[in-house]
Every structure is written in C-alpha cells, then in structure tokens.
N, C-alpha and C positions, 0 to 999 in steps of 0.2 A: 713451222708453226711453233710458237713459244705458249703451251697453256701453263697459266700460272695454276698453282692452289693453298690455300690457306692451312697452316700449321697450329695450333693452339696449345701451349702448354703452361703449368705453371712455375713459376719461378717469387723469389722473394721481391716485394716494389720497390725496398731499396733498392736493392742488384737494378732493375730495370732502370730507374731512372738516371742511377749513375751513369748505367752505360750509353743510356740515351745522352747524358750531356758527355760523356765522352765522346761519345760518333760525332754529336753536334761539335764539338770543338775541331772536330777532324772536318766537317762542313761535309759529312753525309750522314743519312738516316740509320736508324739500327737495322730496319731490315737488312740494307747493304751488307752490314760487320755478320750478321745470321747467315745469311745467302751465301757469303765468301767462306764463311766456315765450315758450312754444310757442303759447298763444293767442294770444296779442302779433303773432308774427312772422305764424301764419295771416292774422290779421284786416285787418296794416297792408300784409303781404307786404316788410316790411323788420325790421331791427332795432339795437339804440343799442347802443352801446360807450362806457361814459364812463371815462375814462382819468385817476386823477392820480395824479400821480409819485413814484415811492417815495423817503420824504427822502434818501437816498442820491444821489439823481441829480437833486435839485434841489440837492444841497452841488454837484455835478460840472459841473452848467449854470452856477453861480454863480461858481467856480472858472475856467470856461473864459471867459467872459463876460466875467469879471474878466482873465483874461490878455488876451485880444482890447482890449479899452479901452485896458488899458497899454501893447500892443504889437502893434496894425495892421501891423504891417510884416512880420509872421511869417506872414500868412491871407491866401489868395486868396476872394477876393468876386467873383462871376460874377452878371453882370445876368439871364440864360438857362440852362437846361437845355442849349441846343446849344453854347455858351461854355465851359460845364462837361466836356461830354462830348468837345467837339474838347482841350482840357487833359489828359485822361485816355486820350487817343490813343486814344478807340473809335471814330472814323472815321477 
C-alpha cells in the first residue's frame, strides 16, 4: 500500500519556478527532484550541497587574488582561528 501525503512549506517563488523549469528541462516534475531528495536524506540521514560560484564572484576571487599577489603588504594572514580572533579584539 503506497499512501501518499501532502507536504507544504514555504520557500522564495523565484527558487520555485526556477527549479520548476529546471525539472522541466530534465522532462520530470519537481515533486520527483522533492521525493528523490527526501528519500535521499531519509535513507543516508545526511545530505550534499554542491556549490559553484556564480561567474560574478569568481571575476571578484580573481580580482582580489590578483591584488593579494601584487600587494601582500595590505593583508593580514593568521596561522589560527585564535590569532584571528585575539586581532579582532574578541577576547
């Protein structure tokens, strides 16, 4: 016996409709890409985020990258977390 039931949450309408025409280009419905995720996280009890960067902010990584190279003398580099944090006078 397969009882289905209805999930409701909110999310942004851009986010939905994109993903909607993304399913649709894949020529299935978003439920499917929901249901296969939902399984996903039941089955592993975890779940993947892959991340790449919108060309915008790899010009901005390359940009600062590029100033860092030229000009080390403007950037603090901290070997630690705690080095970091005593700099930023939170202890």
């Amino acid at each position: 016996m397969n009882t289905k039931t209805t999930i409701t949450f909110k999310t942004d309408k851009k986010l939905r409709d994109a993903a909607k025409r993304r399913a649709h280009q894949f020529g299935i419905p978003l439920t499917t890409v929901l249901n296969a995720q939902l399984a996903e996280f039941a089955r592993s009890d975890r779940f993947e985020i892959s991340l790449t960067p919108r060309p915008e902010k790899l010009r901005e990584w390359a940009k600062v990258s590029q100033e860092y190279r030229e000009h080390p003398e403007r950037f603090k580099v901290f070997d630690n977390a705690d080095d970091l944090i005593a700099d930023l006078g939170l202890r």
